[in-house]
DOSEMAR-470437 format. One record per residue (C-alpha): residue number from 1; x, y, z. Coordinates in steps of 0.2 Angstrom, whole numbers, plus 5000, padded with zeros to 4 digits. Layout:
N
  pos     u     v     w
  NUM     X     Y     Z
...
This chain:
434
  pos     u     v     w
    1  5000  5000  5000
    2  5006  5017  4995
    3  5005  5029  5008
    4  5004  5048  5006
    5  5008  5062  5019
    6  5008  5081  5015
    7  5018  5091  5028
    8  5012  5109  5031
    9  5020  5118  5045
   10  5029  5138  5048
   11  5048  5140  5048
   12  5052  5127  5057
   13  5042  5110  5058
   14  5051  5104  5076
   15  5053  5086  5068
   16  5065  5084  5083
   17  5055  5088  5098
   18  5038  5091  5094
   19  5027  5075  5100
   20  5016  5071  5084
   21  5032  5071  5074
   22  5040  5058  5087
   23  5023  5047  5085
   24  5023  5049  5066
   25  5041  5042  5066
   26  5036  5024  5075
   27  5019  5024  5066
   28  5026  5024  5048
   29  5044  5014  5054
   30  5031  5001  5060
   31  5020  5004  5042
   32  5036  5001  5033
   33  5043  4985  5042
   34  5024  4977  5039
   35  5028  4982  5018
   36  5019  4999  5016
   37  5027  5010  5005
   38  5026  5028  5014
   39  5027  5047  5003
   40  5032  5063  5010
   41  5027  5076  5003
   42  5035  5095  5009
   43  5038  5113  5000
   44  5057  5117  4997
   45  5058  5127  5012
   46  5054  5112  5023
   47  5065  5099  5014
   48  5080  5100  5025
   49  5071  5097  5040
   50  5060  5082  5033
   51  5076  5073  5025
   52  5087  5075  5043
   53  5069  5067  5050
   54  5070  5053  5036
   55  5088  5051  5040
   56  5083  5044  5058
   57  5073  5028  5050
   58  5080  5011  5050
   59  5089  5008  5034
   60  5079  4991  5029
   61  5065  5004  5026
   62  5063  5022  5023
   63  5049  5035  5016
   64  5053  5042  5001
   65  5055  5063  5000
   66  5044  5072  4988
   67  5049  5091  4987
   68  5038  5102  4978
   69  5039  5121  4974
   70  5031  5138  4973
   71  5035  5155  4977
   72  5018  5160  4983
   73  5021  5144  4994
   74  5039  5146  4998
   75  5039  5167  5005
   76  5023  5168  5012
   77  5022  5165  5031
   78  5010  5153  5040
   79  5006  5148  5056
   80  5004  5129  5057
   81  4993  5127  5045
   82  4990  5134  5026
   83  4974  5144  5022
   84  4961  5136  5010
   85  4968  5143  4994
   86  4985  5138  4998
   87  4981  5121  5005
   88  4971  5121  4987
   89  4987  5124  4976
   90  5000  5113  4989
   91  4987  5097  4986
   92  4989  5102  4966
   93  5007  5101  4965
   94  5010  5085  4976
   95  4998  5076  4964
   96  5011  5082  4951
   97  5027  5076  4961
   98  5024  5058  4964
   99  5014  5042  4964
  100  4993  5040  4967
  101  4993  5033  4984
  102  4981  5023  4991
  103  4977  5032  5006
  104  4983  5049  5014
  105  4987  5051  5033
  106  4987  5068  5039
  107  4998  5071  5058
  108  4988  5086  5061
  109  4967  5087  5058
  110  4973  5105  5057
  111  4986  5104  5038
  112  4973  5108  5026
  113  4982  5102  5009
  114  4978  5084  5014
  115  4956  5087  5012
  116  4958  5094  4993
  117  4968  5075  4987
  118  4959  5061  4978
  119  4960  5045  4986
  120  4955  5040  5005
  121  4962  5052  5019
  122  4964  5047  5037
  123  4969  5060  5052
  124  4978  5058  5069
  125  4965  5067  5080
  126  4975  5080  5090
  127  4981  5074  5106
  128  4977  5088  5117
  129  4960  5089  5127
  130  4953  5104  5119
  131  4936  5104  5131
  132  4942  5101  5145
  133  4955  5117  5142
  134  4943  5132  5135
  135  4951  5141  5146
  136  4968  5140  5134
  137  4958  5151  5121
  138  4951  5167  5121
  139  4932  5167  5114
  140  4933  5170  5097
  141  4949  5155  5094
  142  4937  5144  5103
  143  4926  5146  5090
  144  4937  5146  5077
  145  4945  5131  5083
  146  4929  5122  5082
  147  4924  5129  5065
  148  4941  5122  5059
  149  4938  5105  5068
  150  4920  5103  5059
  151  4930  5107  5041
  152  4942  5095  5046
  153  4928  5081  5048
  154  4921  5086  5031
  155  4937  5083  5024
  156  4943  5067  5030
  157  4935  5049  5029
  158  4941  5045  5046
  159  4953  5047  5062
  160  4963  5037  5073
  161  4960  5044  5092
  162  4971  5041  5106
  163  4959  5034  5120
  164  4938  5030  5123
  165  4941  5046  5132
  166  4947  5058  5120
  167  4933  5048  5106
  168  4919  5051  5119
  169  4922  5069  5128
  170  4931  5079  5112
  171  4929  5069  5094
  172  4909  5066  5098
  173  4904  5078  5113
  174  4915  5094  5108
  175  4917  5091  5088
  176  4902  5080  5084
  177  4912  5069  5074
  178  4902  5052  5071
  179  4907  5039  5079
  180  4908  5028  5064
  181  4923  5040  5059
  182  4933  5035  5074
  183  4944  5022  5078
  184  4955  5019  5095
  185  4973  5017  5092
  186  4983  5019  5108
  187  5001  5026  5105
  188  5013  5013  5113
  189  5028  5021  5125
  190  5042  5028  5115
  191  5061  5023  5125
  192  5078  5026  5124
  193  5079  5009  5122
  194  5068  5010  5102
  195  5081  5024  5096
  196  5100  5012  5093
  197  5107  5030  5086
  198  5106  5038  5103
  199  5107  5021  5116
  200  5122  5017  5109
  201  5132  5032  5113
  202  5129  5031  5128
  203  5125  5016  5135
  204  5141  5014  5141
  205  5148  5029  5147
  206  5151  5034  5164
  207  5141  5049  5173
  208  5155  5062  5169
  209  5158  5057  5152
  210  5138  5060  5151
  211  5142  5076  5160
  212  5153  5081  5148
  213  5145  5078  5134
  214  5130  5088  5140
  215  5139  5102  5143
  216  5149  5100  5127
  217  5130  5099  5118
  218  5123  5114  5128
  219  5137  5128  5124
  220  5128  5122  5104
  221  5112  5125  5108
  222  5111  5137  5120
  223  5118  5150  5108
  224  5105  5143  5093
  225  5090  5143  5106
  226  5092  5158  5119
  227  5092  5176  5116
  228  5106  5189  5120
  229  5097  5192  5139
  230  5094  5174  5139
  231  5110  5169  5134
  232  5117  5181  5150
  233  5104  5175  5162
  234  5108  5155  5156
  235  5122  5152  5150
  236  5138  5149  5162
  237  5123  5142  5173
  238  5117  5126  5162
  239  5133  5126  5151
  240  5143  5122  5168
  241  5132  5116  5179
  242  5140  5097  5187
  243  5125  5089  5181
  244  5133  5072  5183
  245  5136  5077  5204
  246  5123  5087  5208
  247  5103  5084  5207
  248  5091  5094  5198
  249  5073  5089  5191
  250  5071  5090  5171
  251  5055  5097  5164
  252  5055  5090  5144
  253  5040  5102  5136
  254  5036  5120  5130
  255  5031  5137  5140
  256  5013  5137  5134
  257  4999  5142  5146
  258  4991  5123  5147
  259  5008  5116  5149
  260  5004  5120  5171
  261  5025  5124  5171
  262  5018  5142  5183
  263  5014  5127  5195
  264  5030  5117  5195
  265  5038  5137  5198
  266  5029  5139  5212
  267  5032  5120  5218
  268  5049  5127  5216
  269  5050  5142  5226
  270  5040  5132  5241
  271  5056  5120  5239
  272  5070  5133  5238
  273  5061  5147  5248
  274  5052  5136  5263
  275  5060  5122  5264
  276  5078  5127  5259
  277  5079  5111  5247
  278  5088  5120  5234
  279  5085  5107  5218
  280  5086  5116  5202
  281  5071  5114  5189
  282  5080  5113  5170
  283  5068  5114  5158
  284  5067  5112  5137
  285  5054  5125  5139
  286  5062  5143  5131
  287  5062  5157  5143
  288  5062  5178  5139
  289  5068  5184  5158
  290  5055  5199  5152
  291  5044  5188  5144
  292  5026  5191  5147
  293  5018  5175  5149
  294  5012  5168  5167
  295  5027  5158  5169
  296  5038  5172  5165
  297  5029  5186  5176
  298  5031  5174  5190
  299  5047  5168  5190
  300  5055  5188  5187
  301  5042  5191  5203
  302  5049  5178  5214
  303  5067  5179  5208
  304  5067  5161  5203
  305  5077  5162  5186
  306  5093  5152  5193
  307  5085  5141  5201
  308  5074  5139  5186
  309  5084  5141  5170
  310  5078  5135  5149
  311  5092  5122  5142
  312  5082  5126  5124
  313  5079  5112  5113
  314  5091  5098  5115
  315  5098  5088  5101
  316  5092  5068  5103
  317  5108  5062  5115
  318  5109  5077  5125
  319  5091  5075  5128
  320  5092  5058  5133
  321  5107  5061  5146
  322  5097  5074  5153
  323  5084  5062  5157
  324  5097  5048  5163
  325  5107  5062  5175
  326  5093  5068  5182
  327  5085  5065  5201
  328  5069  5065  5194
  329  5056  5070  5180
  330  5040  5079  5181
  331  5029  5082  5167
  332  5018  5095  5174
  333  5004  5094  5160
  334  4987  5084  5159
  335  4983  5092  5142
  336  4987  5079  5131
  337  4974  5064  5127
  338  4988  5050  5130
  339  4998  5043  5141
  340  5012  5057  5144
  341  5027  5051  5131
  342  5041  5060  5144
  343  5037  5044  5156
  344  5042  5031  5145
  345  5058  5043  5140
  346  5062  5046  5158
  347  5060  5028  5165
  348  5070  5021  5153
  349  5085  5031  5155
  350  5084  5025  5174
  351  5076  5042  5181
  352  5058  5042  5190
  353  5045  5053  5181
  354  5029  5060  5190
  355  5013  5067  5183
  356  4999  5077  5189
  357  4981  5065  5190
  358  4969  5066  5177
  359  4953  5059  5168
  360  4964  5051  5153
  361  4979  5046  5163
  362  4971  5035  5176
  363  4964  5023  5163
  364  4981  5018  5157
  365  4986  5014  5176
  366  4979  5000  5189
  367  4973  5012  5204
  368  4984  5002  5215
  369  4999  5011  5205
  370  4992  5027  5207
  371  5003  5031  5222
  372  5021  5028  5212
  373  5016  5039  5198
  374  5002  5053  5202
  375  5003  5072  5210
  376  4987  5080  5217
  377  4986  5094  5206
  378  4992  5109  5216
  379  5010  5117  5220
  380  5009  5110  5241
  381  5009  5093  5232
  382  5020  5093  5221
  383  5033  5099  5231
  384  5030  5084  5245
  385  5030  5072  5231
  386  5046  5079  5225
  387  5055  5076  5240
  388  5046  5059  5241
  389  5054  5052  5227
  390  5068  5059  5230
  391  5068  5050  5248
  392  5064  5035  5241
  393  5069  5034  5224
  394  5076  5019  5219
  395  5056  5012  5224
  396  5048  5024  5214
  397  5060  5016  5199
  398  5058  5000  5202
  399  5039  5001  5201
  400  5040  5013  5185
  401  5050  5000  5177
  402  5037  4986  5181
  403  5024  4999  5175
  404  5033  5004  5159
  405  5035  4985  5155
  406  5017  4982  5156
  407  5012  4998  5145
  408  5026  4990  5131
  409  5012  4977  5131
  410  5006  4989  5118
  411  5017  4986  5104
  412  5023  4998  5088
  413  5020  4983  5076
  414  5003  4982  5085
  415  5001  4998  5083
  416  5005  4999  5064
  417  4994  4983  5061
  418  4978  4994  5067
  419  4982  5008  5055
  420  4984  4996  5042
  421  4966  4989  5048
  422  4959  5007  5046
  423  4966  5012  5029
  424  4961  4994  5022
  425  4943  4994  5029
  426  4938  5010  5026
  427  4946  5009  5008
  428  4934  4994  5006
  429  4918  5003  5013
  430  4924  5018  5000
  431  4926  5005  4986
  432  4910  4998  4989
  433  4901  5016  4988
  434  4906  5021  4972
C-alpha cells in the first residue's frame, strides 16, 4: 500500500522535539517493516528538515522525499497550517510530484492540503484535550478552533484517536464527529531503548563522560536557542552546571499556558524558599527573563530564574542524558489525550518521572499504582512528592520500570497493524460506495 503524507507547517516543523512528529516516526517505521510504502510530501523550504527526519529511519526501510515548489508557497508566512487557497494549490502540486497513493494520513486534523487530494484520507486526531481546556483560548479561537475542527471532519474519511476518552468527551461531545469515523489506536511508550542511534552512545559511558558531553552539547544549543538576555541569564549556569554530581529535576516540554509549568515554579519556590531544598528545575521549555507570559511574570516576581533556567531544545543524545542524569522528571501537564510520552523517556533512562492526576491518565494505570506515579494537582503537592521520590527513589523506579513493561504490552508493530486495519477497511467501505 502506497501511503501519502503532505507536511504543512511555519519556519520550522520541530521534527526533533515536537510529540506528533516523534509518534509519526514509529507509526510509519512500524507501516514500513509490515511492507507499506510511505510518501512525503514538503515545500522546498521544509525539505532540509523532513530529510534530517527521514535520516533517523532504519535503513531496511525508509519513506521516500517528495519536494515540491512555489513561490507563493515558499515566501509567504503561516502559522501551522496553510489557508484554504493555499492548501488548494499545495494538494495540486503534490499530485504532480509523485505516485497516486492509496490512502493519505494527515499528523495534524489541522494541515489543510491533505482534504483537497483524491483518494481515502485518514487524520491523527490532536492529542490535546481541547474541552476540557477552554480556558487556553480566548472566545473568538474557541470558536474558530471548532469551526476548523468541523472542516476537518468534512474533509477526511476518518481518524485514529488516542483513548475512549478523548473519542467520547472531544471527537463526539465537543466536535460532533460520528462515531463511525473514529477508531481507538493507543500510542505505545516511546524509549531510549527504540532509538540504537542515541542508546548506543551512551550506554556505556560513565556519569562524567555524560556530563561532559551535555555540557559540550549545551554551549551548541544554547547559543542557537536563547536570546542575547537569555543567553546572560543561562548560559555559564546550564553550560557548567555538574550535572553528573549534583541533582536537579528535568521538565521536557514547551512554555505554553496549558503546559501547568507556573505550577512546578511555584512548587519550586515552596522547595527553595520554605524548605531550603535548593534542587534546580531545567527545563526544554524557552524562557524571555522579560517575557510576558504567566510563567515568565512569575518567576521575574519571585526571583526564581537560577533556580529555574531553559536548556532550549536539545539535540536527541543530549536530551536523553538529561533524562538519565537527572533526580527525577516531572511532566507537569494533563493536556494531552495519552499517556504522557516523557514517562516512558524518563523511565527508561533509569530516572523516575511524575505526573499530575487526570481523567485520561488514570485509565492507562491499575489504581493500585496510582501512588508511584500521580501528584494532586496543586503546587503543596507537588513539592512533597518531590521530595518523596527523592527519599525513596530507587522504589519509585523500580515500580515505574514494572509499570513501563506492562504499557510496552502495547506494541509499535501492534500499533502499525491497526492503522493498516483502518486504511484497508475504510478503503473497502469507500470502494463499495462508488
Amino acid at each position: 500500500m502506497d501511503i501519502g503524507i503532505a507536511v504543512e507547517g511555519n519556519e520550522r516543523l520541530g521534527v526533533n522535539y515536537e510529540g506528533i512528529w516523534r509518534v509519526l516516526k514509529y507509526v510509519t517505521q512500524g507501516l514500513l517493516d509490515r511492507g507499506n510504502r510511505i510518501h512525503f510530501y514538503c515545500l522546498a523550504r521544509h525539505s532540509d528538515e523532513v530529510a534530517g527526519f527521514i535520516d533517523n529511519y532504519s535503513s531496511q526501510g525508509r519513506p521516500q522525499l517528495h519536494v515540491v515548489s512555489d513561490p507563493r508557497l515558499e515566501q509567504e508566512e503561516f502559522e501551522n497550517s496553510l489557508d484554504q487557497e493555499s492548501g488548494e494549490l499545495l494538494a495540486d502540486l503534490i499530485m504532480l510530484a509523485g505516485p497516486k497513493n492509496s490512502v493519505w494520513l494527515n499528523p495534524n486534523p489541522f494541515w489543510r492540503a491533505t482534504r483537497y487530494l483524491p483518494g481515502f484520507k485518514v487524520s491523527m486526531f490532536h492529542d490535546f484535550l481541547i474541552a476540557d481546556f477552554p480556558i487556553s483560548y480566548i472566545n473568538e479561537d474557541w470558536a474558530k478552533l471548532l469551526s476548523e475542527l468541523e472542516a476537518a471532519s468534512e474533509g477526511h474519511d476518518h481518524f485514529i484517536v488516542l483513548s475512549e476518552y478523548v473519542k467520547k468527551r472531544h471527537a463526539i461531545e465537543t466536535c460532533k464527529i460520528p462515531s463511525e469515523k473514529l477508531t481507538v489506536v493507543t500510542t505505545p511508550p516511546i524509549t531510549y531503548d527504540n532509538n540504537v542511534l542515541v542508546r548506543d552512545k551512551i550506554v556505556d559511558c560513565d556519569r562524567s563522560a555524560l556530563g561532559h558531553h551535555l555540557r559540550t552539547s549545551l554551549k551548541i544549543t544554547l547559543g542557537k536557542w536563547l536570546g542575547v538576555r537569555e543567553r546572560e541569564l543561562f548560559f555559564h549556569h546550564t553550560a557548567n552546571y555538574p550535572y553528573e554530581d549534583a541533582p536537579y529535576i528535568f521538565i521536557s516540554t514547551q512554555n505554553r499556558p496549558h503546559k501547568n509549568l507556573r505550577l512546578v515554579a511555584e512548587a519550586a519556590s515552596i522547595l527553595v524558599r520554605q524548605r531550603f531544598n535548593s534542587i534546580p528545575v531545567f527545563t526544554t521549555a524557552l524562557i524571555d527573563i522579560k517575557g510576558q507570559s504567566d510563567l515568565e511574570i512569575y518567576l521575574a516576581r519571585e526571583h526564581l530564574f537560577g533556580d529555574f533556567a531553559s536548556v532550549g531544545k536539545l539535540e536527541d543524545t543530549a536530551h536523553a542524558i538529561m533524562y538519565k542524569l537527572a533526580a527525577l522528571t516531572v511532566h507537569p501537564s494533563s493536556f494531552e489525550g495519552n499517556f504522557p510520552l516523557p514517562f516512558a523517556e524518563s523511565v527508561s533512562m533509569g530516572t523516575p518521572c511524575i505526573i499530575p492526576y487526570s481523567e485520561v491518565y488514570k485509565d492507562f494505570i491499575p489504581e493500585a499504582d496510582w501512588k508511584f506515579v500521580f501528584y494532586q494537582n496543586d503546587a503543596s503537592n507537588l513539592a512533597n512528592k518531590v521530595e518523596l521520590v527523592c527519599r525513596h527513589r530507587d522504589l519509585f523506579l523500580k515500580e515505574q520500570k514494572r509499570i513501563l513493561k506492562r504499557l510496552q504490552l502495547n506494541t509499535w508493530d501492534k500499533c502499525a497493524a491497526q492503522y493498516e486495519a483502518v486504511f484497508e477497511g475504510c478503503a473497502s467501505k469507500k470502494a463499495l460506495q462508488a
